[in-house]
TORROPA-879542 format. One record per residue (C-alpha): residue number from 1; residue in three letters; x negated, y negated, z negated. Coordinates in Angstrom, 2 decimals, m for minus. Each point is the difference from the previous one (the first is absolute). Example, Ala and Ser with C-alpha at 12.3 -4.5 7.8 and 13.67 -1.06 7.14 Angstrom:
2
<kero><num>1</num><residuo>ALA</residuo><east>m12.30</east><north>4.50</north><up>m7.80</up></kero>
<kero><num>2</num><residuo>SER</residuo><east>m1.37</east><north>m3.44</north><up>0.66</up></kero>
This chain:
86
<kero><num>1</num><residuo>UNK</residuo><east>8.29</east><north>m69.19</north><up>168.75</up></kero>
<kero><num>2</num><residuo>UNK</residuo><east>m0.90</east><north>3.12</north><up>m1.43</up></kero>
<kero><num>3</num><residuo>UNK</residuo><east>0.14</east><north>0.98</north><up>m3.96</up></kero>
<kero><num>4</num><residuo>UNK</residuo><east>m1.99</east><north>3.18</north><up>m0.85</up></kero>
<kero><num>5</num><residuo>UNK</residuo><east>m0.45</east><north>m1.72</north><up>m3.33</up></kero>
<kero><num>6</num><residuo>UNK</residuo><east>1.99</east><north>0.12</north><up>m3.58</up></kero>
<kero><num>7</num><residuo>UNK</residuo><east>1.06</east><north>m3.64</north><up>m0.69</up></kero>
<kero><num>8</num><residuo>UNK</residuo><east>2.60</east><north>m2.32</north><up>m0.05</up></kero>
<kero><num>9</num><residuo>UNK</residuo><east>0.91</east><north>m2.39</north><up>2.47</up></kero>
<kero><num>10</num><residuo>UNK</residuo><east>2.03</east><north>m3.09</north><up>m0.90</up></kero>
<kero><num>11</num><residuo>UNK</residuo><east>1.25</east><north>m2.86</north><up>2.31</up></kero>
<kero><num>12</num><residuo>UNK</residuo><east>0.62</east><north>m3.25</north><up>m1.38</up></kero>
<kero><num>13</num><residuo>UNK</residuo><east>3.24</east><north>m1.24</north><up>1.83</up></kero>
<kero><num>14</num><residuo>UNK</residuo><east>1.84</east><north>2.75</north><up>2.77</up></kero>
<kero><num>15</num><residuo>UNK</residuo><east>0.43</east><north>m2.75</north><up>2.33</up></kero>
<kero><num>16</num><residuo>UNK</residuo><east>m3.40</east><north>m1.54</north><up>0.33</up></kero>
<kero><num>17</num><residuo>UNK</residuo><east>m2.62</east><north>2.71</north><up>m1.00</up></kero>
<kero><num>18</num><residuo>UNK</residuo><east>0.29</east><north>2.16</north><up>3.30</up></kero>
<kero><num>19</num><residuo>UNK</residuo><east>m2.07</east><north>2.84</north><up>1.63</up></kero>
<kero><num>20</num><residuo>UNK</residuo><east>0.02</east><north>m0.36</north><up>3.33</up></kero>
<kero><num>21</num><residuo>UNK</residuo><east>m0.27</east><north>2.93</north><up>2.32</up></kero>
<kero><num>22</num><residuo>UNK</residuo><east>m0.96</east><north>m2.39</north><up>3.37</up></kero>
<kero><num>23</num><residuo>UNK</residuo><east>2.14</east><north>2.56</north><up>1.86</up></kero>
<kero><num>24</num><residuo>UNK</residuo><east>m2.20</east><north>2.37</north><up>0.38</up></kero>
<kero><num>25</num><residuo>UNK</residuo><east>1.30</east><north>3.93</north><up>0.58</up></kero>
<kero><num>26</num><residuo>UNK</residuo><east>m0.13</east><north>1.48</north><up>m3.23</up></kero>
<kero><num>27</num><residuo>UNK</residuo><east>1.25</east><north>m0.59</north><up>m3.25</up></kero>
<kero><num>28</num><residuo>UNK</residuo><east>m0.35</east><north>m3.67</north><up>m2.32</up></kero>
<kero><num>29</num><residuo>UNK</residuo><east>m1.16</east><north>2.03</north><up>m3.49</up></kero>
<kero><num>30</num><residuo>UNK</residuo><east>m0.99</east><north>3.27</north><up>m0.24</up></kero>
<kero><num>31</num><residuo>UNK</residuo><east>m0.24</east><north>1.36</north><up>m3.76</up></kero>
<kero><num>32</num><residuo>UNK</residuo><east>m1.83</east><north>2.83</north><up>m0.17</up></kero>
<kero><num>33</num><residuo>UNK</residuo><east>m1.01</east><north>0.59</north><up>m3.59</up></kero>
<kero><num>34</num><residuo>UNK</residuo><east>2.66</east><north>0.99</north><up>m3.06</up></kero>
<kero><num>35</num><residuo>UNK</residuo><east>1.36</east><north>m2.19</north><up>m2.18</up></kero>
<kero><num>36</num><residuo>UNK</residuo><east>m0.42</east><north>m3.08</north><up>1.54</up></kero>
<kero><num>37</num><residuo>UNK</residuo><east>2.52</east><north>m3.33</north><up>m0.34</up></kero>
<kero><num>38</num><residuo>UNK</residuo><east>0.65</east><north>m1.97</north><up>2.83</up></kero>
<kero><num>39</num><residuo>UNK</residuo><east>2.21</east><north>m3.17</north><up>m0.80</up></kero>
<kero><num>40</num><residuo>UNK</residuo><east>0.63</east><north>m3.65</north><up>1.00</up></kero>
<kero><num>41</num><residuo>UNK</residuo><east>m0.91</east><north>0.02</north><up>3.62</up></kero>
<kero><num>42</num><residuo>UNK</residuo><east>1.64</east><north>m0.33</north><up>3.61</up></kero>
<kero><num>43</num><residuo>UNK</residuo><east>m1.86</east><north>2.06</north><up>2.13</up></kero>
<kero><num>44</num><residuo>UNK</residuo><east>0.89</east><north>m0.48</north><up>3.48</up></kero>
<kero><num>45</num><residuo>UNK</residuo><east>m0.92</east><north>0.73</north><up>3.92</up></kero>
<kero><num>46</num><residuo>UNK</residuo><east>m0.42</east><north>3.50</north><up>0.66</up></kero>
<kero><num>47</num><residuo>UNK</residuo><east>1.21</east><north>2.89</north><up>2.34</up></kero>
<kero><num>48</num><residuo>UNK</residuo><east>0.12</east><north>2.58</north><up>m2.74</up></kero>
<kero><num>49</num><residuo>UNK</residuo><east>1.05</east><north>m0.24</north><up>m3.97</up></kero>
<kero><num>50</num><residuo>UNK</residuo><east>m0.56</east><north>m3.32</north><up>m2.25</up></kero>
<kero><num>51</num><residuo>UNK</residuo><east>m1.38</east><north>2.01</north><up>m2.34</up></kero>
<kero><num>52</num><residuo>UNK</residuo><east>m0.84</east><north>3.75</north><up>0.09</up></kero>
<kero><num>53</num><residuo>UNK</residuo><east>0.17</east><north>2.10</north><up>m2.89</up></kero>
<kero><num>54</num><residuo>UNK</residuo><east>m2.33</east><north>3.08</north><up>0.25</up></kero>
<kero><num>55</num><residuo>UNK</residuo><east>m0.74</east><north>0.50</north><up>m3.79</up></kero>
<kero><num>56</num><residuo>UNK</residuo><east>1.68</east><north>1.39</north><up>m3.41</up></kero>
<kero><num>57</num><residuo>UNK</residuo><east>1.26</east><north>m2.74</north><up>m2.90</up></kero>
<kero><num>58</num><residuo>UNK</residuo><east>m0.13</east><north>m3.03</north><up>2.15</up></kero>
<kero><num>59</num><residuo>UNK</residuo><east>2.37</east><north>m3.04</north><up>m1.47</up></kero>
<kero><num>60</num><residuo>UNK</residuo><east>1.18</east><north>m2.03</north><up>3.33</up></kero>
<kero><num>61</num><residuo>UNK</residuo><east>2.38</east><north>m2.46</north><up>m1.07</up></kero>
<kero><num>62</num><residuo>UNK</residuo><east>1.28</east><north>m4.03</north><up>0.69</up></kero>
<kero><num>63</num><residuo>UNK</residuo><east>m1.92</east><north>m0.02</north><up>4.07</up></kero>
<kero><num>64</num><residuo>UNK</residuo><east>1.45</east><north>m0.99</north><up>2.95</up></kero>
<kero><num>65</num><residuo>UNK</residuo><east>m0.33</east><north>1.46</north><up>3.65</up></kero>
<kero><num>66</num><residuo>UNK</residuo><east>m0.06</east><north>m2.10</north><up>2.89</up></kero>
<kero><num>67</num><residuo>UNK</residuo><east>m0.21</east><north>0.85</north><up>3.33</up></kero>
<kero><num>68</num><residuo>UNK</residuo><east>m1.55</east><north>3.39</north><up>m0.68</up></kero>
<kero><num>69</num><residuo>UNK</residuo><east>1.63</east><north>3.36</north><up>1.77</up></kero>
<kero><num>70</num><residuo>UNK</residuo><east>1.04</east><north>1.46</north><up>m3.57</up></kero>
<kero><num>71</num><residuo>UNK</residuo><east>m0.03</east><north>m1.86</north><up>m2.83</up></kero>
<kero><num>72</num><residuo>UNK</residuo><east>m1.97</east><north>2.73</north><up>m2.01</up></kero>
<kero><num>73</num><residuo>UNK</residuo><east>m1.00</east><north>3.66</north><up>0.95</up></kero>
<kero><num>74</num><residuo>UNK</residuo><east>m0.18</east><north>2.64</north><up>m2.90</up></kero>
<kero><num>75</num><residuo>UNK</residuo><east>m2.06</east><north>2.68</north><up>1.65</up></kero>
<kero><num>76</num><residuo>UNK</residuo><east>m1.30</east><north>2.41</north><up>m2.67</up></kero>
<kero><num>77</num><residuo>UNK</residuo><east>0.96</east><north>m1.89</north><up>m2.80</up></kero>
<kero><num>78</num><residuo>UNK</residuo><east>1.40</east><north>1.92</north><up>m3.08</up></kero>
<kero><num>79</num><residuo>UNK</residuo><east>0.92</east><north>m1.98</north><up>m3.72</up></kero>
<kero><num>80</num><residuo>UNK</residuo><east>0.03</east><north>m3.22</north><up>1.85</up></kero>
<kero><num>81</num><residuo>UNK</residuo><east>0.74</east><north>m1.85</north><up>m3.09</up></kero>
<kero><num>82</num><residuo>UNK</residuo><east>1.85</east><north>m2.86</north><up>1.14</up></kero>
<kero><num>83</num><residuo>UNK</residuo><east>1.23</east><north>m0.72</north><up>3.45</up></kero>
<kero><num>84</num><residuo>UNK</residuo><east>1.95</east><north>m3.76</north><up>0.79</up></kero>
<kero><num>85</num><residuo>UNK</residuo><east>m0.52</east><north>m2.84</north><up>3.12</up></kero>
<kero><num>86</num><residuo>UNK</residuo><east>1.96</east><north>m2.74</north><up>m0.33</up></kero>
């Protein structure tokens, strides 16, 4: 999934709303716009980062990684607001 959008993403329960990367090379979320939240989900199944941060401002906080090669890549990404995985 790619964001190149401003907006807020919001998961209802970590352990049931899930992203799914199907295993597929690359990584699960890809945010690609600035100040964007991200928070609630388990994104899962990837060979590269959960979630990749490649913006400014971005709030990333209360996600879990599963099975992903990182858990979350920060390439580019300067005044990331807020940065937790649980």
């Amino acid at each position: 999934m790619r964001v190149n959008k401003i907006f807020s993403l919001v998961g209802e329960y970590v352990k049931t709303t899930i992203i799914d990367g199907g295993g597929h090379m690359g990584n699960v979320v890809s945010i690609v716009a600035d100040n964007v939240s991200l928070s609630g989900f388990t994104v899962r199944n990837s060979t590269g980062s959960g979630i990749d941060l490649v913006a400014m401002g971005c709030t990333v906080s209360g996600n879990v990684a599963m099975k992903c090669y990182s858990g979350i890549g920060l390439d580019h990404s300067i005044g990331t607001a807020s940065l937790t995985m649980l």
